[in-house]
C-alpha positions as CSV (number, residue, x, y, z in Angstrom):
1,X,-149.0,-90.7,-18.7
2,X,-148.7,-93.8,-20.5
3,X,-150.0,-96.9,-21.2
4,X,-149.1,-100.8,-20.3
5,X,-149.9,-104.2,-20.2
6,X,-153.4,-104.9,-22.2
7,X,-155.2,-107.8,-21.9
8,X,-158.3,-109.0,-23.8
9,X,-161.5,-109.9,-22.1
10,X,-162.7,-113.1,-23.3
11,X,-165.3,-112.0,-25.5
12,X,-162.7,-109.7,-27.0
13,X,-165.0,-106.6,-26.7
14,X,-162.9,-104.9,-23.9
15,X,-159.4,-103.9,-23.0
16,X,-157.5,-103.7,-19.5
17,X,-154.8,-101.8,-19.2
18,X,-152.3,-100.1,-16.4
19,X,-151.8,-96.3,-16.8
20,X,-148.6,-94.3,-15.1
21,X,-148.9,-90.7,-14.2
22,X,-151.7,-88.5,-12.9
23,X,-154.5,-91.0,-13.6
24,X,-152.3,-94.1,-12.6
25,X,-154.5,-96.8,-12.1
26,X,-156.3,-99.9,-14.2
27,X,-158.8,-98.9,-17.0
28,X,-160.9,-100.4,-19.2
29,X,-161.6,-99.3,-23.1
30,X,-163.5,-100.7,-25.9
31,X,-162.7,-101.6,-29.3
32,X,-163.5,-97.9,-30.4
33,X,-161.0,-96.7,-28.3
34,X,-163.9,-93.9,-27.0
35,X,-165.5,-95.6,-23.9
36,X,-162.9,-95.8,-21.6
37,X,-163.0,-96.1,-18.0
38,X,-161.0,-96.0,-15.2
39,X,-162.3,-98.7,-12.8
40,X,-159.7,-98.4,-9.6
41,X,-157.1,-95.2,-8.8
42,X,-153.7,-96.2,-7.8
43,X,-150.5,-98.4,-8.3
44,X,-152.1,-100.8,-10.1
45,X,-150.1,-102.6,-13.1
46,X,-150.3,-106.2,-14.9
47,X,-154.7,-106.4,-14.7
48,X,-155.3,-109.9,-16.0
49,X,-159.8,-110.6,-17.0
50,X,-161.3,-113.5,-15.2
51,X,-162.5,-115.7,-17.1
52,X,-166.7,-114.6,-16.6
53,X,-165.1,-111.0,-17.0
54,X,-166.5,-109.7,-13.6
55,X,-163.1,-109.4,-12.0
56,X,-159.8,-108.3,-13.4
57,X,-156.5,-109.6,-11.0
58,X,-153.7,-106.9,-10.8
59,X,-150.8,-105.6,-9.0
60,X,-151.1,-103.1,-6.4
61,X,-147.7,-101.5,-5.3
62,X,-147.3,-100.2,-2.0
63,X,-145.5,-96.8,-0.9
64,X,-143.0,-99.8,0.8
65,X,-142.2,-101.0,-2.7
66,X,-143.4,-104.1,-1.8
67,X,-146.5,-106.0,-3.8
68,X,-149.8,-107.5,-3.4
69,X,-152.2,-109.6,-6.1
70,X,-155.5,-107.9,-5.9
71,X,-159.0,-109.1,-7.2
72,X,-161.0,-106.3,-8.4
73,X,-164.2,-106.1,-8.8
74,X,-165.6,-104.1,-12.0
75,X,-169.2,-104.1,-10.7
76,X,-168.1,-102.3,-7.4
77,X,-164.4,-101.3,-8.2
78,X,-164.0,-103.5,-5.1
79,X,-160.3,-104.2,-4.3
80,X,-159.5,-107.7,-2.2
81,X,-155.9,-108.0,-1.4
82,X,-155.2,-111.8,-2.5
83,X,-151.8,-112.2,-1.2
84,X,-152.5,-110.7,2.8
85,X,-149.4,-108.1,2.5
86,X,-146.8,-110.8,2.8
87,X,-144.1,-111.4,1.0
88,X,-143.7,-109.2,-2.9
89,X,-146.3,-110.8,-5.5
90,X,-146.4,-109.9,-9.1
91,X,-147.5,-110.9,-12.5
92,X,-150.9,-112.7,-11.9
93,X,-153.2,-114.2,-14.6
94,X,-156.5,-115.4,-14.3
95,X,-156.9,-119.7,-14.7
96,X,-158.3,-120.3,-18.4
């Protein structure tokens, strides 16, 4: 597997990242590097924080090829597809 796109929460405690390969998906780690956690399973890539760190915005990938922004929620590991399936959408970032 390996590892992409990191982004800092704001408080710069926590770390989102994509991962390829049997655990695919976005996870969250810690500054230790020993807490982490996969929060949603998947095509995910690109996660971006929001800004209250409750919700990270990413990139799910469809079997199609084609891309949706999600929201998702790290509470719940809700997924909310942002973008309604139309058109391809990538690289999202959260307003700071």
């Amino acid at each position: 597997s390996n590892d992409d796109a990191p982004d800092w929460s704001a408080d710069g405690r926590l770390i989102a990242f994509a991962r390829t390969g049997a655990n695919r998906g976005i996870w969250v780690v810690d500054l230790s590097g020993n807490r982490e956690q996969q929060i949603v399973f998947g095509n995910y890539t690109t996660p971006s924080w929001s800004p209250d760190q409750q919700a990270l915005v990413a990139v799910l990938t469809h079997d199609t090829g084609l891309r949706d922004v999600v929201r998702i929620d790290l509470a719940t590991s809700a997924v909310t597809n942002l973008t309604g399936g139309v058109g391809d959408n990538w690289d999202p970032a959260w307003r700071r």
